[in-house]
C-alpha positions in Angstrom: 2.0 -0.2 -64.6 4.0 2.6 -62.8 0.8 4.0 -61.9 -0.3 0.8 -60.1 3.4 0.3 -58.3 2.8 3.8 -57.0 -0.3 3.5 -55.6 0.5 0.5 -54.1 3.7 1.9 -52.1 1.1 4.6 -51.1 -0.9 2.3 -49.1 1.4 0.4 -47.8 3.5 3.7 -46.0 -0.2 4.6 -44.2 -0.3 1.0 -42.7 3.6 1.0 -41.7 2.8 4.3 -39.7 -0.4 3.0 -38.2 1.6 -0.3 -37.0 3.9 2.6 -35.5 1.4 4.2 -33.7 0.0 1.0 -32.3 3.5 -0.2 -31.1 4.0 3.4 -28.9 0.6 3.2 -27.6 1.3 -0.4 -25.9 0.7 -0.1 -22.7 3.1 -0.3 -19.8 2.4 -2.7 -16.9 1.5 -0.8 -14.0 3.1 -0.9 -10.4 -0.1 -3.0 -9.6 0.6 -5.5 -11.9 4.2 -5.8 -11.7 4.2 -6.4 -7.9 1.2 -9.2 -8.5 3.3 -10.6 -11.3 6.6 -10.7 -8.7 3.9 -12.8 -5.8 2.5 -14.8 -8.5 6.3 -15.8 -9.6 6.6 -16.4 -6.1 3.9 -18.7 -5.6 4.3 -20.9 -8.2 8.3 -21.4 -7.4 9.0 -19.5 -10.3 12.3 -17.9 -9.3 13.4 -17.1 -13.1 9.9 -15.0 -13.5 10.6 -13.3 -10.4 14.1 -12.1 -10.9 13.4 -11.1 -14.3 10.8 -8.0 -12.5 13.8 -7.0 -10.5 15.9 -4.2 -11.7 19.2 -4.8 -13.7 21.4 -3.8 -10.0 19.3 -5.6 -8.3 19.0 -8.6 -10.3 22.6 -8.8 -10.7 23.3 -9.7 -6.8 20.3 -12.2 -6.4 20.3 -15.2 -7.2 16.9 -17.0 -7.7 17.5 -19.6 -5.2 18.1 -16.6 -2.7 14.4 -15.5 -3.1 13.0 -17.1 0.0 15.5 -15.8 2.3 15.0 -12.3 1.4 11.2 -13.0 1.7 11.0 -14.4 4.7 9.5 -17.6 3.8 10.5 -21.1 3.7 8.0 -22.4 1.0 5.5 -21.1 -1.9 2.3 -18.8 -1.0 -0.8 -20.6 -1.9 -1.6 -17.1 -3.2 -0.6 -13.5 -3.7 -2.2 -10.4 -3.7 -1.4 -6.5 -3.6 -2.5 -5.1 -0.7 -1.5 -1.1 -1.3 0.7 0.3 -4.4 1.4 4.1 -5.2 3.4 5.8 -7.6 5.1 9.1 -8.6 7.6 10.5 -10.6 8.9 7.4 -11.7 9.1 6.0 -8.2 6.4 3.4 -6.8 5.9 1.2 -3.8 3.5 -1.4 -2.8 2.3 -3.9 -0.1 2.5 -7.4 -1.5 0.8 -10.3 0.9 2.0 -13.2 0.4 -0.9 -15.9 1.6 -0.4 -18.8 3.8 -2.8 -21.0 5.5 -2.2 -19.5 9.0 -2.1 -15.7 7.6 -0.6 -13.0 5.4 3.2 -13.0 5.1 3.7 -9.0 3.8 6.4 -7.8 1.7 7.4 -3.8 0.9 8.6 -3.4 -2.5 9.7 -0.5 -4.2 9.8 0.1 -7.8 11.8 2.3 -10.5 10.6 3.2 -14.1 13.0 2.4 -16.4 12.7 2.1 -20.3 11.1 -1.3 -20.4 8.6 -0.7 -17.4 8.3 -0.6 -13.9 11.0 -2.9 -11.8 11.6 -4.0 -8.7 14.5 -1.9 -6.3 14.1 -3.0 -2.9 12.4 -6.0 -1.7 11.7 -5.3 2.7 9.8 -8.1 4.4 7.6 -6.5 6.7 7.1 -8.5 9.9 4.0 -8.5 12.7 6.4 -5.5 14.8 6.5 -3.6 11.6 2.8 -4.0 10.6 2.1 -3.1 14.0 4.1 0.1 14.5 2.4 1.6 10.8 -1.0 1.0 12.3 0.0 2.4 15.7 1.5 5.5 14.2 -1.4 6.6 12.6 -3.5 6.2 15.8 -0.8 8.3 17.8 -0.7 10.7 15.1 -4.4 11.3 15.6 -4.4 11.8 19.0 -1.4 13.9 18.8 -3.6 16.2 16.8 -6.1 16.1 19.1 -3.7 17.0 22.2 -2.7 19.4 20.3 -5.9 21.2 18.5 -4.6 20.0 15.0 -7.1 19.3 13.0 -5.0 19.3 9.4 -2.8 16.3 11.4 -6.2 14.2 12.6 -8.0 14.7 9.6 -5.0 13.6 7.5 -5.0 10.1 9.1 -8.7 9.5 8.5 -10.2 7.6 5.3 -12.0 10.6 3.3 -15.7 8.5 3.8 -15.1 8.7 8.0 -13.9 12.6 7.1 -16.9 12.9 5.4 -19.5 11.9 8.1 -18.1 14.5 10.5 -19.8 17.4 11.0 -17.3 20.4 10.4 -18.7 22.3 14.0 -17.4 18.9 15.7 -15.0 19.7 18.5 -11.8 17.3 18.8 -12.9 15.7 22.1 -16.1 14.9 20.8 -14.9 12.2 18.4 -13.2 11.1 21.2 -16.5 10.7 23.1 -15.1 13.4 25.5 -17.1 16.3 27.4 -14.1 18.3 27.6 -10.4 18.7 25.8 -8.2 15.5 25.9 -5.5 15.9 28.4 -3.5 12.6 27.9 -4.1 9.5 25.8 -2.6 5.6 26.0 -2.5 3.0 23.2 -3.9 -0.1 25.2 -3.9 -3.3 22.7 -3.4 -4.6 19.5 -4.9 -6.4 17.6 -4.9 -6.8 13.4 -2.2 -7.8 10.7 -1.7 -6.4 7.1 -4.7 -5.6 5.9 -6.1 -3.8 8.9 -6.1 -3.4 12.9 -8.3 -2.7 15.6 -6.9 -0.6 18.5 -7.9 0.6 21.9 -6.6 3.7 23.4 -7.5 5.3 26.4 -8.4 9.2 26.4 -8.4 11.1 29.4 -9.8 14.6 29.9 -9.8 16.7 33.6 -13.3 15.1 34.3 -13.4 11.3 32.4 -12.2 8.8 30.8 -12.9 6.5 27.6 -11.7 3.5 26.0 -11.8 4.3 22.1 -11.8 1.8 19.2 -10.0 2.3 16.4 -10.5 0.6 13.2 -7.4 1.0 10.9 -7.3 -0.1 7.6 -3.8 -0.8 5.0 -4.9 0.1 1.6 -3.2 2.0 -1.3 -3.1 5.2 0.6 -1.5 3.7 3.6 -2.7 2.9 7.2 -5.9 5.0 7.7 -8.3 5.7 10.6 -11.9 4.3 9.1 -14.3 4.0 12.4 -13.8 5.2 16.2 -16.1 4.1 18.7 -16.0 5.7 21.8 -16.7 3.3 25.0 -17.4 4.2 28.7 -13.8 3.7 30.7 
């Protein structure tokens, strides 16, 4: 009978620890997911969800009923959707859009790691003058580079397929459809929102002129540079 008792206790210690193991190895919700949890909280008037992804200083001050004000919006999204999110060394960020039926109402969030998983910091509604300074500044950057004979800063600002179709003997002021080195350059319009942009700048050199466009696209690495297509000024 003692026999029997023993071997059973034996058994059972194996399956306790495997039960352990299984219980570390759940996995944590990711910054993805917690920012599309927070919009889809949002969009179903859900204000108890949504405060619940905020962190414990955060959550402490803001009151569900507050929600829409720090958003932005006077009523619920008829959808949500993460637009860029990155993360490192316990601190995240992402895009959340916020969908409407005349457009995309964007939200920057940042996120903390604490014990219990990724929560909400910072909540930054991000208006059309903010979305439209982010893409600009990556065009400028570009150009700067170009001015300037930096290829590190240019190629920085590009999406690594456009990076890719370059041919590494290309000269700076030909993928600006220039004969000769770009002396001066002008942002001329606007046109895009949170997921991407289209922009025409003007680039001069001592001999011509063109009218570039730039295709700019807001994904998890930020606003890129994904096409240029030089036109006749």
């Amino acid at each position: 009978m003692r026999r029997v008792i023993v071997l059973v206790f034996l058994c059972i210690i194996p399956l306790c620890q495997v039960g352990a193991v299984y219980a570390v190895a759940k996995p944590v919700p990711t910054v993805k997911s917690v920012a599309l949890a927070f919009g889809r909280a949002i969009q179903h008037d859900d204000g108890g969800a949504a405060v619940n992804l905020l962190a414990p200083d955060l959550r402490a001050h803001l009151h569900p009923d507050q929600l829409p004000a720090v958003l932005g919006v006077s009523q619920a999204p008829a959808g949500a959707m993460v637009i860029r999110w990155a993360f490192a060394q316990g601190q995240g960020d992402a895009t959340l859009g916020l969908r409407y039926a005349n457009g995309i109402v964007t939200e920057q969030l940042s996120l903390r790691l604490y014990s219990d998983g990724w929560r909400i910091t910072a909540i930054a509604h991000e208006d059309a003058a903010t979305l439209e300074q982010g893409a600009e500044a990556v065009v400028a950057s570009f150009c700067e580079g170009a001015l300037n004979g930096e290829l590190t800063v240019m190629h920085a600002q590009v999406t690594g397929k456009l990076l890719k179709s370059w041919k590494p003997t290309t000269q700076a002021s030909a993928l600006l459809g220039l004969r000769a080195p770009i002396r001066s350059y002008e942002l001329a319009s606007y046109h895009g929102g949170p997921l991407g942009a289209d922009i025409v700048v003007v680039v001069r050199s001592d001999t011509s002129a063109m009218h570039d466009l730039f295709e700019v696209i807001n994904d998890r690495d930020g606003w890129r540079i994904a096409n240029i297509s030089p036109q006749a000024g």
